[in-house]
C-alpha positions in Angstrom: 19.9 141.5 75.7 22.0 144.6 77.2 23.6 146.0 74.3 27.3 146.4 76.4 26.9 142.9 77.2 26.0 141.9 73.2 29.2 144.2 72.3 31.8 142.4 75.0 30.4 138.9 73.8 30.9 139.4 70.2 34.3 141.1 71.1 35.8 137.9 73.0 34.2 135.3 70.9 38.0 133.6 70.9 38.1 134.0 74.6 34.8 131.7 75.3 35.9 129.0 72.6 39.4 128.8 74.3 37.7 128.4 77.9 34.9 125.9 76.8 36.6 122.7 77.8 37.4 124.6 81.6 34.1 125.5 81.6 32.4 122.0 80.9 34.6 120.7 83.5 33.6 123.2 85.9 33.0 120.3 88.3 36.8 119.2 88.6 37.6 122.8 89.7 38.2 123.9 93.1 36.0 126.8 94.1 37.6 130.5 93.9 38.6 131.0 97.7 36.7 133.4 99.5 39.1 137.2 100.1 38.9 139.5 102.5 40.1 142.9 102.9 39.4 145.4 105.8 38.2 149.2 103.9 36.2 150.7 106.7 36.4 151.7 110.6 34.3 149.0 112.1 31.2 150.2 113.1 28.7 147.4 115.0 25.7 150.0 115.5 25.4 150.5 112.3 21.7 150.5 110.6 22.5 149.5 107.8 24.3 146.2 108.1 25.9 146.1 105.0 25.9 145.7 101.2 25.6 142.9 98.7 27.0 143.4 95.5 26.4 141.1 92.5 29.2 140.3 90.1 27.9 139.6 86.3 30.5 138.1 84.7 30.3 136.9 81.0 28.3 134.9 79.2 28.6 131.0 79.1 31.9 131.3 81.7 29.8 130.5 85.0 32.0 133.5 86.6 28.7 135.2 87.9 29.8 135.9 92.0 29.0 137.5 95.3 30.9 139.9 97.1 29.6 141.4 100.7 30.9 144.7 102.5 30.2 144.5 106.3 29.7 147.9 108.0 29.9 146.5 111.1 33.3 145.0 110.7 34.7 147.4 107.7 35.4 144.1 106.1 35.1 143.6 102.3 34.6 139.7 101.4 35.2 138.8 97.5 33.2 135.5 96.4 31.3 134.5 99.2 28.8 132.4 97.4 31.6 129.5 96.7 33.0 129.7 100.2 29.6 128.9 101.7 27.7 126.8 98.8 30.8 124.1 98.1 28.1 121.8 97.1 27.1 123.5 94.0 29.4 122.5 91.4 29.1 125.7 88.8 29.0 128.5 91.6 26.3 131.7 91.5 26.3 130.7 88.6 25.4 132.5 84.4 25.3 135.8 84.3 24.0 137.5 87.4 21.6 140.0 86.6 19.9 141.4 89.8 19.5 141.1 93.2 16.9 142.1 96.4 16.3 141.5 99.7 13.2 140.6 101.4 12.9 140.0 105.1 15.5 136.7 105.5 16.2 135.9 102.6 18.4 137.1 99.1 17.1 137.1 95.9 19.3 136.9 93.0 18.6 136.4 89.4 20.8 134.2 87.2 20.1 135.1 83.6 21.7 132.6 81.8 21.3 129.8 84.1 17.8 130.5 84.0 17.2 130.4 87.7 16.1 132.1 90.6 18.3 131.4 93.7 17.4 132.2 96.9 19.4 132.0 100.2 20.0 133.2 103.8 20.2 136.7 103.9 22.7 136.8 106.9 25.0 133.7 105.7 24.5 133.3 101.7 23.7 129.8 102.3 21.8 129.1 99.3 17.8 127.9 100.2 16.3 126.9 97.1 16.8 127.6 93.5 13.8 128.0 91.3 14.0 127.8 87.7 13.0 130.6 85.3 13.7 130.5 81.5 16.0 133.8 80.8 14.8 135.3 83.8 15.8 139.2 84.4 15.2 141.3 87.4 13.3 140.9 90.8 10.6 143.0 92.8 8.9 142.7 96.1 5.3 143.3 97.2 3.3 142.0 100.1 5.1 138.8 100.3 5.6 138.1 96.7 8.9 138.3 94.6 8.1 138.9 91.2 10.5 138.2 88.3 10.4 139.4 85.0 12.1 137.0 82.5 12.5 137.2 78.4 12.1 133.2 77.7 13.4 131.6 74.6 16.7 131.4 73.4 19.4 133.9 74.3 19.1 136.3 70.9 16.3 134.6 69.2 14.2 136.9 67.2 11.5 134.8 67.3 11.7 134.4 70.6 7.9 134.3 72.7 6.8 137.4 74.7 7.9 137.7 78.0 6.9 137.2 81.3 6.4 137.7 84.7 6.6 135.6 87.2 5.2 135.7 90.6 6.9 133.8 93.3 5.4 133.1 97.3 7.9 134.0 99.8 6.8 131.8 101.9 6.7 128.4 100.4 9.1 129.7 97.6 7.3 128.4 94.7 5.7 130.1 91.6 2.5 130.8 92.0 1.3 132.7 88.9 2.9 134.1 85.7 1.6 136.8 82.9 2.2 137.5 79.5 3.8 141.0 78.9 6.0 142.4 75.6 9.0 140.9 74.3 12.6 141.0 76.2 11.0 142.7 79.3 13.3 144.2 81.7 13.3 146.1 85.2 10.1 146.7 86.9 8.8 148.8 89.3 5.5 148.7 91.7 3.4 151.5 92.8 0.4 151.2 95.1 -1.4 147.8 93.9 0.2 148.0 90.2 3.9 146.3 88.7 5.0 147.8 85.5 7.8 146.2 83.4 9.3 148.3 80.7 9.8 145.9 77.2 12.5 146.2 75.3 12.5 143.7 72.3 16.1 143.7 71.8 16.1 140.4 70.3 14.8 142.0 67.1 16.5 145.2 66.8 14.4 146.4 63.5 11.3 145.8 65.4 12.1 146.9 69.1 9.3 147.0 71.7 8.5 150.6 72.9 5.8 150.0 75.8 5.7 149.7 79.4 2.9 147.2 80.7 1.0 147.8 83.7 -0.1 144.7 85.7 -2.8 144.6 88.4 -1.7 142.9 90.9 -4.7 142.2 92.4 -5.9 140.5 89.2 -2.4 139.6 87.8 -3.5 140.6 84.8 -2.2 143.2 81.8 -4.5 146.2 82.4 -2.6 149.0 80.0 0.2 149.1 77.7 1.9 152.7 77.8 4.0 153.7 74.2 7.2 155.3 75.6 10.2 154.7 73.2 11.9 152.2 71.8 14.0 149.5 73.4 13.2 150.3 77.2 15.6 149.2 80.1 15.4 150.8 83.2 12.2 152.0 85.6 12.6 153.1 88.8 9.7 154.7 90.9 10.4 158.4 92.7 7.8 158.8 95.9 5.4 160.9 94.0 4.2 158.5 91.8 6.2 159.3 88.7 8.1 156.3 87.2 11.4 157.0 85.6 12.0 155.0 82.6 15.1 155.0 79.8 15.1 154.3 76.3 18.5 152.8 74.8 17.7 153.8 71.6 19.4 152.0 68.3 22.5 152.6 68.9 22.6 154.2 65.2 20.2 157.5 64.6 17.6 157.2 67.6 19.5 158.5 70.6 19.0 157.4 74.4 16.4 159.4 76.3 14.8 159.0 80.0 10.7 159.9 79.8 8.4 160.4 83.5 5.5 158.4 84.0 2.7 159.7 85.7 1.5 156.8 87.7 -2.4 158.3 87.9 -2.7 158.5 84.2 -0.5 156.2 82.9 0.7 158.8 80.5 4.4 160.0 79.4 4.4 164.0 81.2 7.8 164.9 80.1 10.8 164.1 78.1 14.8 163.9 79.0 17.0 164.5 75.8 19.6 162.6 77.9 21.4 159.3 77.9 21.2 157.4 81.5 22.3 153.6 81.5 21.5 153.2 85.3 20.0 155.8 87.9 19.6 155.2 91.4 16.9 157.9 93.6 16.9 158.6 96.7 14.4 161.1 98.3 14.5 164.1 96.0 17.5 163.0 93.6 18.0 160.5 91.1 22.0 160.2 90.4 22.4 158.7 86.7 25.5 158.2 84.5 25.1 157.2 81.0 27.7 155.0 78.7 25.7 155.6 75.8 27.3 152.8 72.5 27.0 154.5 69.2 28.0 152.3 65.9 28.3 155.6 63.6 31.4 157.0 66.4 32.6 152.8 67.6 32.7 154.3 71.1 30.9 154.7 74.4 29.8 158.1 75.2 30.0 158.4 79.4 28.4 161.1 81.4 27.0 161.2 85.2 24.1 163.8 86.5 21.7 164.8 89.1 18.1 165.0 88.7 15.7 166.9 91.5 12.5 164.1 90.4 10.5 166.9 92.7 10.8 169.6 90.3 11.7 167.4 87.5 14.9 169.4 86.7 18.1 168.3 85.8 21.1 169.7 88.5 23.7 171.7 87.4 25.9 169.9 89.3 27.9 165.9 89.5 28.0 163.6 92.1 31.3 162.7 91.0 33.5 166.2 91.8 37.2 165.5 92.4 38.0 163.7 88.9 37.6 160.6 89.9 35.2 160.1 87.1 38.2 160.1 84.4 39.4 157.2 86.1 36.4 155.1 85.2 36.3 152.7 82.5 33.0 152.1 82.1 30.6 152.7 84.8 28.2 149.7 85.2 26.1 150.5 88.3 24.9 152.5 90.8 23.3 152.8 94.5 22.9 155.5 97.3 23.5 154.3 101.1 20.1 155.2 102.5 21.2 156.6 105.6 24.9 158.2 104.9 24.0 159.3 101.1 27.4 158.0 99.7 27.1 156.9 96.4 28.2 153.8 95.7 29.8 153.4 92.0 31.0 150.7 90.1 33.4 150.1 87.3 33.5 147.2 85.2 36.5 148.3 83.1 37.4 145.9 80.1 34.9 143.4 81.0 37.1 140.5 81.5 39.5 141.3 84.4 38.3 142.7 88.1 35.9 145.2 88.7 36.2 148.1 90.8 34.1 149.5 93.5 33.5 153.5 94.1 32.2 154.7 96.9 31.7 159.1 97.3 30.7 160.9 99.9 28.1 164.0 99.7 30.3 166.3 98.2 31.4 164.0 95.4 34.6 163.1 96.5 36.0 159.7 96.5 36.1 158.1 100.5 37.3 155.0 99.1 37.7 151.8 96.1 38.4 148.6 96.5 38.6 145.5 93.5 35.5 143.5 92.9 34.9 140.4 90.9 34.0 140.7 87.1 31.6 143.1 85.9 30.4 144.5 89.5 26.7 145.9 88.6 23.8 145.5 90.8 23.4 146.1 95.0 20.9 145.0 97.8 21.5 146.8 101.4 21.0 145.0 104.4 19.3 146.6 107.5 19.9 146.0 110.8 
């Protein structure tokens, strides 16, 4: 479980048991309208089409939602899913954990609802859900989806290993599915191997520390690499070096980021910092970090550059006009492949709005605009 999300949960216990009668009678609740609100000079020859953005919302409050900016149009539209799925009675859904694009359609993983839904990549219409116990975060390869998803109960320490699954984009059903470490998280592919970095955070005292490498030919565990305990995120660079982060214990075992080398399957170097999300893009991987620390009760937030070429850290922010101090708690990131904006969100005190960032190059701020709760992952959508 992400620790911020563990933190927030524990923190408005009251909250949930005040809204658990509205939230069993979901049903008898008319859907949050659809908004809209014009942020951009239209621009129809745009190659990138535009940007989904996944709200998470809390736990057990079914307030997980779907906003859209259109580049073509400029227009910013707040809760599409409802608008466009009336049907389905509890919205996106649980906790909304991830989200891709593949050819026509849009992946997004429901954590907590334990499901997969998939729909229309140009409408949102949804075209089938399929159900995955706990499920996490979604990769493609040659026409498969593959899911990685902790199973059990939500916090159970005894909970099985994990999984992932591997879904036909064609037919849309699972096909296969393979045992990994506990509480796996993001994965990344590179050439004909996935690997899914564990975390264990069900059992903090035991906390996984490997990353396991799946043939995908085979789909079968052919390595397991020791990194570092409690593993999150893994992102591939286009050298063959994965990037992967450690969260750590949130006591005496700080946060670090370690490189993979993809040939060997070894650790080649070491990052004594703290990154919470990281987005690359060609040479650069832009982080930030809101590293949790019992001992101080407090988030500690920082943002960076990386050159993943020469494996350096910048001397420099992507964030340069002080827009950074006006962010809560930064909750994710994404670089526009085409204009290099970084796009930034904030999910401030987890219970109200989100806000969306967006910088240009130079790090200063082109424009914001208010999300739905807990903004944190993106999918682009090209032309």
């Amino acid at each position: 479980m992400k620790r911020n999300r563990f933190i927030r949960t524990i923190s408005l216990l009251a909250v949930v048991v005040s809204v658990t009668i509205v939230v069993s009678c979901r049903k008898d609740i008319k859907p949050i309208p659809e908004q809209q609100e014009v942020i951009l000079t239209p621009n129809p020859d745009a190659a990138i089409k535009g940007v989904y953005l996944v709200n998470e919302g809390n736990m057990n409050m079914n307030k997980a939602s779907l906003d859209y900016l259109d580049y073509t149009t400029g227009i910013y539209r707040r809760n599409i899913y409802n608008k466009v799925n009336p049907e389905v009675v509890k919205g996106l859904g649980d906790v909304g954990n991830d989200i891709g694009v593949y050819g026509s359609k849009l992946y997004v993983v429901v954590n907590i609802s334990n499901k997969l839904e998939i729909m229309d990549v140009k409408t949102g219409k949804r075209i089938k859900q399929i159900n995955i116990t706990n499920c996490r975060y979604v990769t493609f390869h040659n026409g498969k989806a593959y899911v990685s998803a902790y199973l059990g109960t939500v916090g159970d320490p005894k909970a099985p290993n994990g999984i992932v699954a591997e879904i036909d984009t064609t037919s849309l059903t699972e096909t296969k599915r393979v045992d990994v470490g506990r509480q796996p998280e993001e994965m990344a592919i590179v050439g004909e191997k996935l690997y899914v970095a564990n975390s264990g955070g069900y059992s903090p005292k035991n906390y996984e520390r490997t990353v396991s490498v799946i043939d995908l030919n085979s789909f079968t565990v052919i390595n397991n690499i020791d990194v570092a305990i409690n593993l999150h995120r893994l992102k591939a660079d286009k050298y063959g070096d994965l990037y992967v982060t450690s969260r750590g214990n949130y006591y005496d075992v700080p946060s670090k980021m370690f490189v993979i080398n993809t040939k060997t399957d070894q650790v080649k170097k070491t990052f004594n910092i703290g990154v919470s999300n990281l987005a690359i893009d060609g040479d650069i991987a832009y982080y930030y970090g809101s590293e949790w620390s019992y001992n101080d009760n407090k988030f500690t937030i920082s943002y960076g550059m990386l050159n993943v070429k020469d494996e350096i850290i910048l001397d420099q922010k992507f964030i340069t006009d002080g827009t950074d101090k006006s962010i809560t708690i930064p909750y994710g990131i994404a670089v526009h492949p085409i204009t290099k904006e970084v796009l930034v969100t904030d999910a401030k005190n987890y219970v109200s709005p989100g806000t969306l960032y967006c910088f240009d190059p130079s790090g200063k701020k082109k424009w914001s605009v208010t999300t739905g709760d807990i903004p944190a992952h993106f999918a682009f959508v090209y032309k």
